[in-house]
MITOR-155663 format. One record per residue (C-alpha): residue in three letters; x, y, z. Coordinates in pm, whole numbers, padded with zeros to 5 digits, always signed. Example, Ala and Ser with C-alpha at 12.3 -4.5 7.8 and 13.67 -1.06 7.14 Angstrom:
<marlos>
Ala+01230-00450+00780Ser+01367-00106+00714
</marlos>
This chain:
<marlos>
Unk-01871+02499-02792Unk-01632+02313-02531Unk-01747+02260-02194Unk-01560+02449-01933Unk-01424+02177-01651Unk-01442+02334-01319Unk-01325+02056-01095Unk-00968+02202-01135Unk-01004+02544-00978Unk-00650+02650-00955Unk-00526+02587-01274Unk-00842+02798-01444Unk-00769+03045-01134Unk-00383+03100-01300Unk-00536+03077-01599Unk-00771+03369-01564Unk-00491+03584-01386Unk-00301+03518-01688Unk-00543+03568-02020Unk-00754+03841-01816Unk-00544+04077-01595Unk-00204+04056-01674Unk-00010+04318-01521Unk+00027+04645-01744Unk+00389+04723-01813Unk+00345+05065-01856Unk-00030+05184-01787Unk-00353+04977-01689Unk-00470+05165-02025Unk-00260+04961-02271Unk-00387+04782-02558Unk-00139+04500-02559Unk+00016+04451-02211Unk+00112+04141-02285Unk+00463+04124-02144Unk+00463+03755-01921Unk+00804+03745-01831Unk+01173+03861-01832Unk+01535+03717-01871Unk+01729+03899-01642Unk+02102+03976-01738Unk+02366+03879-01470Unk+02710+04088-01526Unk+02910+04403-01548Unk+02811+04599-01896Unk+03089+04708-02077Unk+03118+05073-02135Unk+03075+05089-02477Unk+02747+04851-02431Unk+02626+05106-02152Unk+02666+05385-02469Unk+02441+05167-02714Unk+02185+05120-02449Unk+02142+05531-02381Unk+02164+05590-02775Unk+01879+05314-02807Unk+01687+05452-02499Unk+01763+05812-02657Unk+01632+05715-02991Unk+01276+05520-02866Unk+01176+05833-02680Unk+01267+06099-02862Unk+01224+05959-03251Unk+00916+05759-03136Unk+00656+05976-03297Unk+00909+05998-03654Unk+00941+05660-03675Unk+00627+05565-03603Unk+00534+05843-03902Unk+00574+05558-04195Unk+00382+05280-03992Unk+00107+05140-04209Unk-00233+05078-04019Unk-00563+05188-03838Unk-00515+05332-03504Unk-00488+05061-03285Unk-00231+04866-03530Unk+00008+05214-03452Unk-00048+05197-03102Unk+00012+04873-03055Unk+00371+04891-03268Unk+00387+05216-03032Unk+00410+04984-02715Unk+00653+04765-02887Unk+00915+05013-02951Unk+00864+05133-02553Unk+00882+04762-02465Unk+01223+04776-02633Unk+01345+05074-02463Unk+01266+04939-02129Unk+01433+04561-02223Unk+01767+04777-02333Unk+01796+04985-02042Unk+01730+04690-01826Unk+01928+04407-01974Unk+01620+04265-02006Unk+01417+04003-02249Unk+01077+04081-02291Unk+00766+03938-02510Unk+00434+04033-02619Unk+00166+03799-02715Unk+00090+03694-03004Unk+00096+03963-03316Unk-00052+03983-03670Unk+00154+04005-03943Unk+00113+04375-04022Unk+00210+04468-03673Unk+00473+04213-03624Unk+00597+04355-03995Unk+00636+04689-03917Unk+00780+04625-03528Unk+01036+04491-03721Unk+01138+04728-03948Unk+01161+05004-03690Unk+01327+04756-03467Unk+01573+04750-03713Unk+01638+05127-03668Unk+01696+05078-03330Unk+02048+05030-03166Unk+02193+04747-02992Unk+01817+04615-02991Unk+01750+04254-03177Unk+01373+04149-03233Unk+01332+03787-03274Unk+00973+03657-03366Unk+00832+03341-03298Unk+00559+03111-03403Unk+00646+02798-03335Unk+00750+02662-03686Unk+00899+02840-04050Unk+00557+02957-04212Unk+00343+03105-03875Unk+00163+03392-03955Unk+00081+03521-03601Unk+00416+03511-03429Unk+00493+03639-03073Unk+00763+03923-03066Unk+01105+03906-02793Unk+01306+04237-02787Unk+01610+04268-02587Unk+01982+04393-02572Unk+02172+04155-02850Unk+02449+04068-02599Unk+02118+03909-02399Unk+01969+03779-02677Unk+02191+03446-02700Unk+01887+03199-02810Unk+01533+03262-02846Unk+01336+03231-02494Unk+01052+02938-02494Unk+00745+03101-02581Unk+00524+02887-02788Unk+00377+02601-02669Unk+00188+02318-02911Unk-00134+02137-02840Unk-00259+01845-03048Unk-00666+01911-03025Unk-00808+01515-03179Unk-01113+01341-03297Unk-01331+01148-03522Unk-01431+01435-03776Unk-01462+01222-04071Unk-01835+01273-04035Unk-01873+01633-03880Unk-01611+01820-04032Unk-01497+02124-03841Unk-01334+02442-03993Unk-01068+02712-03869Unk-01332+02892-03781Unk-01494+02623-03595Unk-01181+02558-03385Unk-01090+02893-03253Unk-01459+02975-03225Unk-01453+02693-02942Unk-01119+02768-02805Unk-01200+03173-02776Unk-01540+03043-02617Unk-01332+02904-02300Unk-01278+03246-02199Unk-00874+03261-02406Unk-00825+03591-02505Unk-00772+03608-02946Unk-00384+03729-02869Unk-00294+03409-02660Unk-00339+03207-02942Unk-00119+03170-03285Unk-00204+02991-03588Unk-00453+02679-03607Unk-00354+02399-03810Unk-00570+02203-03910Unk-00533+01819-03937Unk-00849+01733-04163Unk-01022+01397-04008Unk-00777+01436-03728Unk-00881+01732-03586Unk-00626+02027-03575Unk-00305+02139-03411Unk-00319+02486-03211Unk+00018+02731-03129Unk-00056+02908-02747Unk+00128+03064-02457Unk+00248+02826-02243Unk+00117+02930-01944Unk-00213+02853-02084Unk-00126+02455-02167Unk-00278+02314-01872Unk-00625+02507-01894Unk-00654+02410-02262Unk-00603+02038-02165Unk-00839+01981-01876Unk-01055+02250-02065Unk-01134+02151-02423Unk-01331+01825-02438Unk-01600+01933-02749Unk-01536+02100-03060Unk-01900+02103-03260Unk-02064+01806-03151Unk-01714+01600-03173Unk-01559+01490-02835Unk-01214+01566-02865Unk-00913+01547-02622Unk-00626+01762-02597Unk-00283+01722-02453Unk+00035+01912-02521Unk+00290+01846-02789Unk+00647+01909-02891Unk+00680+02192-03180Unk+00894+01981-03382Unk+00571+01716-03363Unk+00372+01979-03544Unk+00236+01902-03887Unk+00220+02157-04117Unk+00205+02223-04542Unk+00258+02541-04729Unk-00076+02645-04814Unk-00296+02566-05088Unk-00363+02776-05321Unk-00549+02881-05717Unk-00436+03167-05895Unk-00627+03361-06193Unk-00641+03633-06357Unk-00954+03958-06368Unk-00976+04279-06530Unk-01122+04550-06368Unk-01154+04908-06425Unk-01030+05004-06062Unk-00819+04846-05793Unk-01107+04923-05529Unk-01160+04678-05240Unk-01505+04570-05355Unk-01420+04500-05711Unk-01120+04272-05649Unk-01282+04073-05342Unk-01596+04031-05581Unk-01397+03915-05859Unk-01167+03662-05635Unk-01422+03532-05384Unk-01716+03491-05693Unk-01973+03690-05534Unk-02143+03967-05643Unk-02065+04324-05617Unk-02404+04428-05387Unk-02335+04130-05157Unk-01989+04236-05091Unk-02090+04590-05013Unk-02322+04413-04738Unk-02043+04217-04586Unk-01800+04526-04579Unk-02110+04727-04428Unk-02142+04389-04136Unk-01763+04435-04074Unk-01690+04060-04251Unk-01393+04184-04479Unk-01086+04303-04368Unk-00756+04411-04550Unk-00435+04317-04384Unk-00643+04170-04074Unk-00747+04536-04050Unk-01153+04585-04070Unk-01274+04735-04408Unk-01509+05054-04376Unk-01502+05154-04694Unk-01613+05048-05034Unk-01343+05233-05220Unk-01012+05110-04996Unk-00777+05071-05284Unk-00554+04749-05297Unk-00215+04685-05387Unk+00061+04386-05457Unk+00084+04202-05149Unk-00236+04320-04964Unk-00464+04028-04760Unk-00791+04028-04817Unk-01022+03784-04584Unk-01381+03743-04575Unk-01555+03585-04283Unk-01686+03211-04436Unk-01517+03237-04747Unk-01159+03291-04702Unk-00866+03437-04768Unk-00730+03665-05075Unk-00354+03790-05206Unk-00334+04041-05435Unk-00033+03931-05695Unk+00084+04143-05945Unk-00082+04430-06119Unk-00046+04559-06492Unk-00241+04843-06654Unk-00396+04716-06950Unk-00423+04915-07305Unk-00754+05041-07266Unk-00677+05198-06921Unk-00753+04910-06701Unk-00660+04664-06447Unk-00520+04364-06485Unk-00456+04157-06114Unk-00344+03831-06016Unk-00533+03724-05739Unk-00422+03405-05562Unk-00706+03238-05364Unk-00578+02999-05074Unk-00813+02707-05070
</marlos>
């Protein structure tokens, strides 16, 4: 894990006040308070603006509970979209941007789609180049929405790993061990013998840098760099084809991952699989096109595109990313 460097004592001190006690925008109770900053807007509203803003504040707080109906997701997944759509209601009646950390895709997904309900609000995500998965989220009033705010920052995290390779796992493992909260960070890419390339807030650049100097038992450095330096690949992946006689959780994950059916039921039971970055509680979860299924050390899982075979039973395409 990386050694924490002390001899800079006010840049961990903003640090901490940043990753561990932001100020709640609503309630010291809320799951994802993560709102760092606003864009002000300077000018006289026009009157028909001023009417989209009360229809959109109208609509957050008296439809919230019907749109949030259709959401897709445990309980903290529809709290957290929840927030957003508040978030949005306060950035329209202010003139105001506003951002939340960083989001998974199911949550950023469905943010989205009630966004989209919403009047005179625009919902821009961000991740910091075309394929990020974890994205942070700006809301505002579209007249203040004119270009994206700068919310992403880069970090280029290198070393000699040709002999001590170090996995995805390895990489936020050390980062998350620094004290960063899991929602400051977006996606890790990693950079083989290089090392990798990591997507945080900004405000947490500096920390990183003088933090960071061991990932494993590689000395690394780290030191900030522009997005459009980043170095990224669609992902890799192998697809085949199973037959199974149900679409439950356990069968497919067996089937894809090549592990048996007992040992699977043991890593659902230790909380190591989860569906949609959701954790997995039961045996039986049933799957469908499109679902994400991830097991801790071994991966990640897509279910493609299911057919009912003549004898009654499953056909799935499972695409394994490698």
């Amino acid at each position: 894990m990386a050694a924490t460097n002390f001899a800079a004592p006010a840049i961990l001190r903003r640090a901490v006040e940043t990753t561990w006690f932001p100020r709640p925008l609503y309630s010291e109770k809320l799951r994802f308070p993560g709102i760092l900053r606003s864009v002000p807007f300077i000018g006289t509203p026009q009157i028909s603006s001023v009417k989209g803003i009360c229809d959109a504040a109208h609509a957050v707080k008296g439809d919230a509970d019907a749109l949030l109906k259709g959401v897709v997701g445990d309980k903290n997944s529809i709290e957290a979209v929840k927030q957003i759509l508040e978030m949005a209601k306060r950035a329209s009646t202010r003139r105001e941007v506003l951002y939340t950390d960083f989001l998974t895709p199911p949550i950023l997904k469905e943010s989205m789609l009630l966004l989209e309900k919403l009047a005179d609000i625009k919902g821009v995500p961000q991740g910091g180049y075309p394929q990020a998965e974890r994205c942070r989220l700006s809301v505002g009033h579209f007249e203040v929405m004119t270009s994206p705010p700068d919310i992403v920052a880069a970090l280029s995290i290198t070393g000699n790993f040709g002999f001590q390779p170090c996995s995805h796992g390895d990489f936020l493992g050390t980062i998350l061990g620094t004290g960063i909260a899991r929602e400051k960070l977006g996606d890790i890419l990693l950079q083989g013998e290089k090392g990798a390339q990591v997507l945080i807030v900004p405000e947490l650049v500096d920390f990183m840098v003088s933090s960071l100097d061991k990932v494993g038992n590689v000395p690394v450095s780290c030191e900030k760099i522009p997005l459009l330096a980043l170095d990224y690949e669609p992902p890799r992946t192998k697809s085949f084809k199973t037959i199974e006689a149900s679409l439950r959780v356990d069968a497919l994950a067996s089937a894809g991952f090549k592990i048996s059916r007992s040992k699977l039921v043991n890593l659902i039971s230790n909380g190591d699989v989860r569906v949609n970055w959701s954790p997995v509680i039961k045996n039986g979860t049933t799957l469908k096109t499109g679902d994400i299924v991830s097991v801790s050390g071994k991966g990640r899982l897509k279910i493609g595109e299911i057919n009912t075979t003549k004898k009654g039973k499953f056909a799935v395409q499972l695409i394994r990313y490698l």
